[in-house]
C-alpha positions in Angstrom: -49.4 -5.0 37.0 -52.6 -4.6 34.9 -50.5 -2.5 32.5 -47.7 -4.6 32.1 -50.4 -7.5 31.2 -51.7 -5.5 28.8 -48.2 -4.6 27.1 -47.6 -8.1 27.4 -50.6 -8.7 25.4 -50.0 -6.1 22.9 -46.4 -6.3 21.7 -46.9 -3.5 19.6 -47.6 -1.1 21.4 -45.3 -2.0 23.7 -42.7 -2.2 20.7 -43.6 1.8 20.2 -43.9 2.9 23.7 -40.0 2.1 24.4 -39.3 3.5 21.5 -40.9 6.6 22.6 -38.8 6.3 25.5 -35.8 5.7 23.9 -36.7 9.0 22.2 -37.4 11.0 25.3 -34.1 9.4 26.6 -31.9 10.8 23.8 -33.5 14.1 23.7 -32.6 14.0 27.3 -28.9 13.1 27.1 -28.6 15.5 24.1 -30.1 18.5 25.4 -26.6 18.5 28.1 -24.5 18.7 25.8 -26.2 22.0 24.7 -26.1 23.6 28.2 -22.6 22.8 28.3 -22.3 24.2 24.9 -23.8 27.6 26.5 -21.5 28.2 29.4 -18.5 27.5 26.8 -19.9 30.2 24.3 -20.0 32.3 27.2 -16.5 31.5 28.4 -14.7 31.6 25.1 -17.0 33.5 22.5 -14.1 32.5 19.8 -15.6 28.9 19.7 -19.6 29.9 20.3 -20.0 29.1 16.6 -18.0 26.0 15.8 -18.7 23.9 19.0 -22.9 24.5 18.8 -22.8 23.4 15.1 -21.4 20.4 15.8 -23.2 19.2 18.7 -26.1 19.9 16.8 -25.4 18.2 13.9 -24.6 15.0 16.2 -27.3 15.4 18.0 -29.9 16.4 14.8 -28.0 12.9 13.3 -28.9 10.7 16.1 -32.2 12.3 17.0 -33.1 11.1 13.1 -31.4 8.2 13.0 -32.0 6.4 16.8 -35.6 7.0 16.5 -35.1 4.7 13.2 -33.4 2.3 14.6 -35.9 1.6 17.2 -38.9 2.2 15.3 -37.6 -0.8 12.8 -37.4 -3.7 15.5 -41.1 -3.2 16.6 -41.9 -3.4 13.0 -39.6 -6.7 12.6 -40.8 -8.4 15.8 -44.4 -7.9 14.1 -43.3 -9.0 10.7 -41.8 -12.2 12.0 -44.7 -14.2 13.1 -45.9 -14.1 9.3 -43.2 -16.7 8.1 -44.0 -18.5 10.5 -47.6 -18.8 9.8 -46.6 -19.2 6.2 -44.5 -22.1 7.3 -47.4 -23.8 9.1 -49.8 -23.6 6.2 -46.9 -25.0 4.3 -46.3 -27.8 6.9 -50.6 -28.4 6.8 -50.5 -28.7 3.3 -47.9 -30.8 3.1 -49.8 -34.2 3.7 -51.7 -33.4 0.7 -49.3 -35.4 -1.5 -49.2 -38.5 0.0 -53.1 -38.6 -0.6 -52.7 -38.3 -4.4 -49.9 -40.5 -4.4 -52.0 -43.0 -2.3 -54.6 -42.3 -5.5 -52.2 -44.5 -8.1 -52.5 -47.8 -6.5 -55.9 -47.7 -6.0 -55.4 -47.7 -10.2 -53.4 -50.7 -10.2 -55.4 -52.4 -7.8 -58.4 -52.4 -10.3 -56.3 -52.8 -13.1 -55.3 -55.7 -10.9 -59.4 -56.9 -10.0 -59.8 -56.8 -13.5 -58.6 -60.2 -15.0 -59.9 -62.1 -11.5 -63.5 -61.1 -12.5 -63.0 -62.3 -16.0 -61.3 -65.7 -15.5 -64.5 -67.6 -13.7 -66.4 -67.7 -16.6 -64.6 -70.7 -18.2 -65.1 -72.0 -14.8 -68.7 -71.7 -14.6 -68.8 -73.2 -18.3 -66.7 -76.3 -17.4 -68.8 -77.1 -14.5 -72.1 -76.9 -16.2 -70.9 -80.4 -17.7 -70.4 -81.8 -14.7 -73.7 -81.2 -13.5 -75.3 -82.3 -16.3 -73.2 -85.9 -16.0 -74.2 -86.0 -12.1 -78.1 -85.6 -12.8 -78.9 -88.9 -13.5 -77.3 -90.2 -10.3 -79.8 -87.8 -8.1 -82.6 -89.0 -10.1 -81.6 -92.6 -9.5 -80.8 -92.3 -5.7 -84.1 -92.4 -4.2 -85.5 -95.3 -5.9 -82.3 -97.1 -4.6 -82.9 -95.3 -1.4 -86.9 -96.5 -1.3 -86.0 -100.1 0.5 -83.5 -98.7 2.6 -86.4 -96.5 3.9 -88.8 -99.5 4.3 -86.2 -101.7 5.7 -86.1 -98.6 8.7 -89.5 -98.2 9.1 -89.9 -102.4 9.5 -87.1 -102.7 12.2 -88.7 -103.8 15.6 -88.1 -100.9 17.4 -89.6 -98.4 14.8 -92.8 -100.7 15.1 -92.6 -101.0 18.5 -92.3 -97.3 18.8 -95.4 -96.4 16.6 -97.4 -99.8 18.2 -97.3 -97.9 21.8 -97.9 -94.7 20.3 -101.3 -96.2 18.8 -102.2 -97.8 21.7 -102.0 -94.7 23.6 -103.6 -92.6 20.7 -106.4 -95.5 21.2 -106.1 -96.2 17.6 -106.4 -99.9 18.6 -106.5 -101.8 15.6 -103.5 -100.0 14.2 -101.6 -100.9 17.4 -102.9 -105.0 16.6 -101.1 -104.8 13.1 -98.1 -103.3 14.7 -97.7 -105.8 17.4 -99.3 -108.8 14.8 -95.8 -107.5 12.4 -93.6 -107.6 14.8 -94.4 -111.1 16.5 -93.6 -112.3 13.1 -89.9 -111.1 13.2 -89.5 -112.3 16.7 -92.4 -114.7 17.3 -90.9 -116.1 20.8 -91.0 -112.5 22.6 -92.5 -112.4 25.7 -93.0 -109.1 26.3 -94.5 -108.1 22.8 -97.5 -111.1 23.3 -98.3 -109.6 26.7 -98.4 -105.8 25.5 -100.7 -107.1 22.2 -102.7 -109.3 25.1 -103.1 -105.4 26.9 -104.2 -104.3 23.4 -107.0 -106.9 23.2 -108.0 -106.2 26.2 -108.4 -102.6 25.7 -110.3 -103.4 22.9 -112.9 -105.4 24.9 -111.5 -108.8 22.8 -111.0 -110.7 26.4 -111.0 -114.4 24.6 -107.8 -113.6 22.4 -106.1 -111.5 25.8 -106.8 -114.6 28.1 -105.6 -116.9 25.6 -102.2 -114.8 25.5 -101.9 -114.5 28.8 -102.4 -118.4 29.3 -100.0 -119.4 27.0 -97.2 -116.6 28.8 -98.0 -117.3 31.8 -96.6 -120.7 32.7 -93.3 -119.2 30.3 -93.0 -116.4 32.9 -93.4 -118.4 36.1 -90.7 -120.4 34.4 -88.4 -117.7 34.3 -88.9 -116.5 37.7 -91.7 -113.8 37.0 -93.9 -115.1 39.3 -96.2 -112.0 40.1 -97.1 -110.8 36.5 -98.0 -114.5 35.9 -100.1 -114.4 38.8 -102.0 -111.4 37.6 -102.3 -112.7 34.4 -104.0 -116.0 36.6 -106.3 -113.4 38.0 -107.3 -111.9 34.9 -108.0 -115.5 33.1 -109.9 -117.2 35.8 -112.4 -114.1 35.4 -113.0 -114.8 31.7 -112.1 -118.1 31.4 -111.3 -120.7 34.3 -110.7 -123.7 32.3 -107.1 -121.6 31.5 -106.7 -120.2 34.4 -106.0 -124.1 35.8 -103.5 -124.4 33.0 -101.8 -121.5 34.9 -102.1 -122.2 38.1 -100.7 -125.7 37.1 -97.5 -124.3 36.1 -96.9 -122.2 39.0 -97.3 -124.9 41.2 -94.2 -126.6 40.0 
């Protein structure tokens, strides 16, 4: 089994071994021939010379000429695998035209890129104009833009905004202006008089707080409040208890 893999492996040799075969083979099957040939001369010795001579010559022709024959198709089983090898190279470089003919509109395409690259310049020139006209409106914008600005920073609820965040910060004063500016736009807001009444009393200015608190007090009470106006009571009769009657006054009805 060993041998007949390696045969297998080696056509070659396997090519030449039957035809060493095939050569042992004919000499075989020609040599009897010749031993009949023998007992013939023997028999009739008339014929000894004709019959050998042609026997031999047979057997000389196709001891020459099958030994050929066989010794050829190793040779072309061998030879065969080369076209086909040839073949494959072929069929590998085959794919190496479509790559130069891919080359080509790679041309054409920048050919192609060319003019887009050239045409925005008349763009860029016409728009510098345009710029130019628009300038003056950018410049003029923020001036026109300035009140708009104050107007936002004035609106009650900005102020009130940066008033508490003063009074927190403890920058007190600041948080009177902010309270004293917005009482002006809404002058009749409760709740803005008793935050700036906070304020003054935070600051230690208990006259101006108790004064506030009298005069929302009663305003409170009249709208149902009840218990803030009676703290505020509390808080007046300490500094001042002349107010502090005024107050309880108007709770009483």
């Amino acid at each position: 089994m060993h041998i007949l893999r390696w045969l297998m492996k080696h056509p070659i040799m396997l090519a030449w071994l039957l035809a060493i075969v095939a050569i042992l083979l004919n000499f075989g099957i020609g040599g009897k021939p010749a031993e009949h040939g023998g007992k013939e001369m023997a028999a009739k010795p008339e014929q000894t010379h004709v019959a050998p001579k042609v026997d031999a010559g047979h057997t000389a022709a196709q001891q020459h000429v099958a030994p050929a024959e066989v010794a050829v198709v190793p040779v072309q089983a061998a030879t065969q695998p080369a076209p086909a090898a040839a073949a494959m190279v072929q069929a590998v470089e085959v794919p190496a035209a479509p790559v130069q003919a891919a080359e080509v509109p790679k041309a054409a395409a920048q050919a192609a890129e060319a003019p887009v690259v050239a045409t925005p310049a008349p763009a860029a020139e016409q728009a510098a104009p345009a710029q130019a006209v628009e300038a003056p409106a950018v410049v003029a914008t923020p001036a026109q833009a300035a009140p708009a600005q104050q107007a936002s920073a004035n609106a009650p609820s900005d102020l009130l905004r940066a008033a508490r965040e003063a009074y927190w910060a403890n920058e007190l004063d600041r948080a009177v202006g902010l309270y004293t500016d917005l009482l002006k736009q809404t002058p009749d807001s409760l709740d803005y008089k008793g935050e700036l009444a906070n304020v003054y009393w935070k600051q230690g200015n208990a006259e101006q707080a108790s004064t506030l608190f009298a005069d929302i007090a009663p305003k409170l009470a009249a709208q149902g409040r009840t218990t803030e106006a009676l703290n505020m009571k509390l808080y007046v009769d300490m500094v001042n208890p002349e107010l502090a009657k005024q107050i309880d006054a108007a709770l009483k009805k």
